[in-house]
FIGU-925332 format. One line per 3 residues: number of its first residue (from 1); their letters; for each residue x, y, z of C-alpha. Coordinates in nm, 2 decimals, decimal comma. Example, Ala and Ser with C-alpha at 12.3 -4.5 7.8 and 13.67 -1.06 7.14 Angstrom:
<nodes>
1 = as = 1,23:-0,45:0,78; 1,37:-0,11:0,71
</nodes>
This chain:
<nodes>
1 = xxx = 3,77:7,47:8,79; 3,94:7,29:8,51; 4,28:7,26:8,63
4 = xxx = 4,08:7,10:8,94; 3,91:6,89:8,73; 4,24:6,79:8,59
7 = xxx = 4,46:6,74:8,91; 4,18:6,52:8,99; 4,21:6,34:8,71
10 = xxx = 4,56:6,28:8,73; 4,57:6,19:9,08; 4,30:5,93:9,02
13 = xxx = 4,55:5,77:8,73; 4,85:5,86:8,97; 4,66:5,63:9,22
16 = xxx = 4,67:5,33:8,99; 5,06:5,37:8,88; 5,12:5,45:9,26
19 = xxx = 5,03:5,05:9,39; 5,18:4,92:9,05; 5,49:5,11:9,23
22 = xxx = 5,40:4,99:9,56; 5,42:4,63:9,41; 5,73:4,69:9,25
25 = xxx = 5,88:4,84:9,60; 5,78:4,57:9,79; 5,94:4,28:9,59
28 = xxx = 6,27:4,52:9,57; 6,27:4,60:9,95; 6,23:4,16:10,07
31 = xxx = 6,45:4,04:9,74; 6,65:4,34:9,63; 6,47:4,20:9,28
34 = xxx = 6,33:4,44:9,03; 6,00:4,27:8,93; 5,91:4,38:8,55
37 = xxx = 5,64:4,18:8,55; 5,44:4,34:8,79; 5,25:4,53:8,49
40 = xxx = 5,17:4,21:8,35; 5,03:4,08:8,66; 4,79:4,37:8,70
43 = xxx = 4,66:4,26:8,34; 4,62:3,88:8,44; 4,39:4,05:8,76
46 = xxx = 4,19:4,24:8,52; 4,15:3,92:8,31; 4,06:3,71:8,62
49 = xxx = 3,81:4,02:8,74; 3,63:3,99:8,38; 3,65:3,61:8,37
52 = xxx = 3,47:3,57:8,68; 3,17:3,83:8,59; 3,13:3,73:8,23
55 = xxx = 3,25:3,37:8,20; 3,15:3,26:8,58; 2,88:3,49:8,63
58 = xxx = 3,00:3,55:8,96; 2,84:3,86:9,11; 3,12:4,15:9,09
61 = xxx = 3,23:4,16:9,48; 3,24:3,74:9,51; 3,42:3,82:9,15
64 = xxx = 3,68:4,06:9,32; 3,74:3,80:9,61; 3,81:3,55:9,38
67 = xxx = 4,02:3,75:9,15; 4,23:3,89:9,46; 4,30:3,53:9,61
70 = xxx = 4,37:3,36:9,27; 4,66:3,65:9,24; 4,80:3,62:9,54
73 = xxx = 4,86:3,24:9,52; 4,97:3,31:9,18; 5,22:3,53:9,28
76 = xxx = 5,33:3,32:9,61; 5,37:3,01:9,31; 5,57:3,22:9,09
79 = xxx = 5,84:3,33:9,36; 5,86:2,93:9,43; 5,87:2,75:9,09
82 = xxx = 6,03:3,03:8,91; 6,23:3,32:9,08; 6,37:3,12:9,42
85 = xxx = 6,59:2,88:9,24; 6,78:3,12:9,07; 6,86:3,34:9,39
88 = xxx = 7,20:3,41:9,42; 7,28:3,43:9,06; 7,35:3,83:8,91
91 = xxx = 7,08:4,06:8,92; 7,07:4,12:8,56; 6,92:3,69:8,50
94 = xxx = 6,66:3,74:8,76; 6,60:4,08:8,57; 6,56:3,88:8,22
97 = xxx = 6,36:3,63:8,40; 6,10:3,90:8,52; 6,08:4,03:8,19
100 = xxx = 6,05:3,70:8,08; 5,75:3,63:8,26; 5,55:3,95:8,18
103 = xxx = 5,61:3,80:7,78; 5,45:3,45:7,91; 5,19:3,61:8,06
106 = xxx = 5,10:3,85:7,79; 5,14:3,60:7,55; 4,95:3,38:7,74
109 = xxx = 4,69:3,60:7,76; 4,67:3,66:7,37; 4,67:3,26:7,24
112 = xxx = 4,29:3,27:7,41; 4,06:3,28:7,13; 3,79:3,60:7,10
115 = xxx = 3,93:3,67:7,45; 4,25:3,80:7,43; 4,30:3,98:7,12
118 = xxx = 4,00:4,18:7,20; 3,92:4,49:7,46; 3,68:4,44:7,71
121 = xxx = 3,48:4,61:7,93; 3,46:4,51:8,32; 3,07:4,53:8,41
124 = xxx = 3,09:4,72:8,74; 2,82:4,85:8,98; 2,89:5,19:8,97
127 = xxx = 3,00:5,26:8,61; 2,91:5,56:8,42; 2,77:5,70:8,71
130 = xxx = 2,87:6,08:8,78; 2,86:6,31:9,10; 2,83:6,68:9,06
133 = xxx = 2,95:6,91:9,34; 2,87:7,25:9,17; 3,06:7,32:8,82
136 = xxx = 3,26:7,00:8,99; 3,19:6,66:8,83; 3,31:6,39:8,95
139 = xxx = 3,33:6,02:8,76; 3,22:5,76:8,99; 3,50:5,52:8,86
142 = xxx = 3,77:5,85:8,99; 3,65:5,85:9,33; 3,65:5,46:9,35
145 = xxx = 3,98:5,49:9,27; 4,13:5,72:9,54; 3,92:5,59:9,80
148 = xxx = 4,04:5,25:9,74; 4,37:5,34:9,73; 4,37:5,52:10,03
151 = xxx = 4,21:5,27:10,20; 4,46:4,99:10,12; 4,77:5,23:10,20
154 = xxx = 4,61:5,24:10,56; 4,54:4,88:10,57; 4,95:4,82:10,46
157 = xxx = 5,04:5,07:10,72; 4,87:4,86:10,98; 4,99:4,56:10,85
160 = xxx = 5,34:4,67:10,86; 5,34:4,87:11,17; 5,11:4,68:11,37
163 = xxx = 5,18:4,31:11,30; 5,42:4,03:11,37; 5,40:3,99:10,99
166 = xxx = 5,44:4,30:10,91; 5,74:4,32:11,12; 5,87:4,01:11,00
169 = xxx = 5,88:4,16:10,67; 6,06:4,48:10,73; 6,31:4,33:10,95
172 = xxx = 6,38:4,07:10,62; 6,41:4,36:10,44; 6,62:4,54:10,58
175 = xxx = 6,92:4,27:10,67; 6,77:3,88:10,54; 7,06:3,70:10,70
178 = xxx = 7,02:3,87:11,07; 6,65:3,80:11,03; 6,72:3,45:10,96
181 = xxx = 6,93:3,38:11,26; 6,67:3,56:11,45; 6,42:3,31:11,35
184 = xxx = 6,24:3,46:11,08; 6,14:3,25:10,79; 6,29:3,44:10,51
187 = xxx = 6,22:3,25:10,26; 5,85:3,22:10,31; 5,83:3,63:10,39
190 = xxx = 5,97:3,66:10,01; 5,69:3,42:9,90; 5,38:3,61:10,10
193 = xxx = 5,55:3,90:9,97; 5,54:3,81:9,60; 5,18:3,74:9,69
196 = xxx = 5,10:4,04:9,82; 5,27:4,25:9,56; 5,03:4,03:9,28
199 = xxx = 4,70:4,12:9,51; 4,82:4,48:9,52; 4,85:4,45:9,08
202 = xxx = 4,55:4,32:9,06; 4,35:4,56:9,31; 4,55:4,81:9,07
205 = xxx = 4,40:4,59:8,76; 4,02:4,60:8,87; 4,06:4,95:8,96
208 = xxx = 4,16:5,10:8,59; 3,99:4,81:8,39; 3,63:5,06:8,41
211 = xxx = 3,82:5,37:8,33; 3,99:5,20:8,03; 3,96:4,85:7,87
214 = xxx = 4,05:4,51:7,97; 4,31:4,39:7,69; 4,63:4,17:7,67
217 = xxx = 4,86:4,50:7,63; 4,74:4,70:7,94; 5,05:4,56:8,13
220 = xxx = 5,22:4,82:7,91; 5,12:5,07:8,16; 5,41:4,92:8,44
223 = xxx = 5,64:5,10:8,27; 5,48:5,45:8,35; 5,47:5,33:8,71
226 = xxx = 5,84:5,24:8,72; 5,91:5,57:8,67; 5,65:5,62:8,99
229 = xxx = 5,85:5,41:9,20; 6,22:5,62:9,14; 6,06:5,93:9,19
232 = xxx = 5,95:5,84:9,56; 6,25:5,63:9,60; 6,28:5,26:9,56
235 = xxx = 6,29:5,13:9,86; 6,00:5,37:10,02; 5,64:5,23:9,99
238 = xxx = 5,52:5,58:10,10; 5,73:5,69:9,83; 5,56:5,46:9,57
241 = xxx = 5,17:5,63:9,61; 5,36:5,99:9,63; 5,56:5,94:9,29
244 = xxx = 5,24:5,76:9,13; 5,08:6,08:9,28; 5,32:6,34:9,12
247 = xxx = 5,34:6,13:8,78; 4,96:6,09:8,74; 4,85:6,50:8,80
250 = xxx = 5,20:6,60:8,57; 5,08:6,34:8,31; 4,74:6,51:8,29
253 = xxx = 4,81:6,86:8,31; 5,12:6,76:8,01; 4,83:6,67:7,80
256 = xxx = 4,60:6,97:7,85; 4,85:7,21:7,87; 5,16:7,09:7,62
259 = xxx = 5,14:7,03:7,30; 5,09:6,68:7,17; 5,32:6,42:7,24
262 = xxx = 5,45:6,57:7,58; 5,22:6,35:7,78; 5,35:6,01:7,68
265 = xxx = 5,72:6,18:7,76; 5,65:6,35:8,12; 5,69:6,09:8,37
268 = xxx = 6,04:6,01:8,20; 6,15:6,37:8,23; 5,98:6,40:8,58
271 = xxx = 6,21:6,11:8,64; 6,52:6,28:8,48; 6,49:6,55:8,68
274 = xxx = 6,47:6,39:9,00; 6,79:6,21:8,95; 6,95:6,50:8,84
277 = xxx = 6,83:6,69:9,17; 6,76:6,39:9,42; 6,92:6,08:9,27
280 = xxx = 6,77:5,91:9,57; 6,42:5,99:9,54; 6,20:6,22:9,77
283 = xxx = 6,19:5,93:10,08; 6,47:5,72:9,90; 6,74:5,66:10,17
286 = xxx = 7,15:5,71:10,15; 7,28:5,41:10,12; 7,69:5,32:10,18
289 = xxx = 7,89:5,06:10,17; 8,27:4,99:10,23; 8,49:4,92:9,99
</nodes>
């Protein structure tokens, strides 16, 4: 029962590292851009989630709806003030410049007085509350979790599958310049997509901000879900909620099990191991090119 308890656990924390992966997989798959920002943008949701119920005194869900569409045009504005003029240059300056941003953000974040040097806690309807399914128990904040996450990957399958947007979107991604002379409008896909890859942060942000705290430096936790992202492949959004999956339950058994210090390391061997056996990731696809 407590290895249950555990996997639980884990897959409840994989869940939140899996759509900061999804985030990072969709910005990759419409720019061929690595965004190492997107931590930092699941922070500024948080931030926006507790602004709104403390500051605003919004009531939590009008809260959430606010925090969710204040991302997402935050994220469409970022892709055109910041990272669309310097398309076309090398990889590694658009790189910096993501980094860069995650550093304004956080730093941002911090210059707020009594705000943002200080850990918060998100008032939520259903914390501290705990379900018990026999020598089970269950954190109400766990199951939130997983269910939301499983509800949004359906809603993206839909989107994707189902839509002329969605469609739009994968046909950019997989060849932009044949999806411009077909008549898509490239450059505003890359846009929504921005914005939806800051929604899907800050879903990720309101999600952990009652397990743990609301604090300038939670962004830190991106680079656990970059990790996520290679394991499933990079350019698979399946992939993305599978590696978060597999990082979160190895991350909490590592700390039960192992001793100390092992649990801050696993998802980087994890990751070591999978490019040693699958380089590719579990749904990453072969890619070749001439030369």
């Amino acid at each position: 029962m407590q290895f249950v308890q555990l996997v639980i656990s884990g897959v409840a924390l994989g869940c939140i590292y899996g759509l900061i992966a999804l985030g990072f997989v969709l910005i990759y798959k419409a720019t061929e851009t690595v965004n190492f920002a997107q931590g930092e943008l699941m922070m500024l949701g948080a931030f926006c989630g507790l602004a709104g119920s403390t500051l605003l005194g919004f009531p939590f869900w009008v809260s959430v709806l606010g925090t969710l569409a204040a991302m997402a045009l935050f994220g469409v504005l970022t892709e055109r003030l910041v990272i669309r003029p310097i398309l076309g240059q090398p990889a590694f300056s658009i790189v910096m410049l993501t980094i860069g941003i995650g550093y304004v953000a956080r730093g941002a974040i911090t210059m707020i007085p009594t705000i943002g040097t200080e850990t918060h806690t998100l008032p939520v309807p259903y914390k501290d509350q705990v379900w018990r399914l026999g020598e089970l128990v269950l954190s109400a904040e766990q199951v939130v979790v997983i269910g939301v996450t499983a509800v949004l990957c359906a809603l993206l399958y839909a989107m994707f599958r189902f839509t002329r947007l969605g469609i739009a979107m994968q046909a950019a991604s997989q060849n932009q310049l044949a999806a411009y002379y077909m008549g898509i409008p490239v450059k505003r896909l890359n846009g929504l997509v921005w914005g939806l890859a800051a929604l899907v942060a800050a879903i990720a942000g309101l999600l952990l901000a009652p397990i743990t705290f609301v604090y300038a430096n939670m962004g830190f936790i991106g680079l656990k879900a970059f990790p996520a992202a290679v394991v499933g492949g990079f350019g698979s959004l399946p992939g993305a909620i599978v590696g978060g999956l597999i990082i979160g339950v190895v991350e909490s058994l590592a700390g039960f099990y192992l001793p100390e210090g092992f649990k801050d390391t696993a998802a980087y061997i994890v990751v070591l191991v999978m490019l040693m056996v699958k380089p590719n990731g579990l749904f990453g696809e072969k890619l070749r090119k001439k030369v």
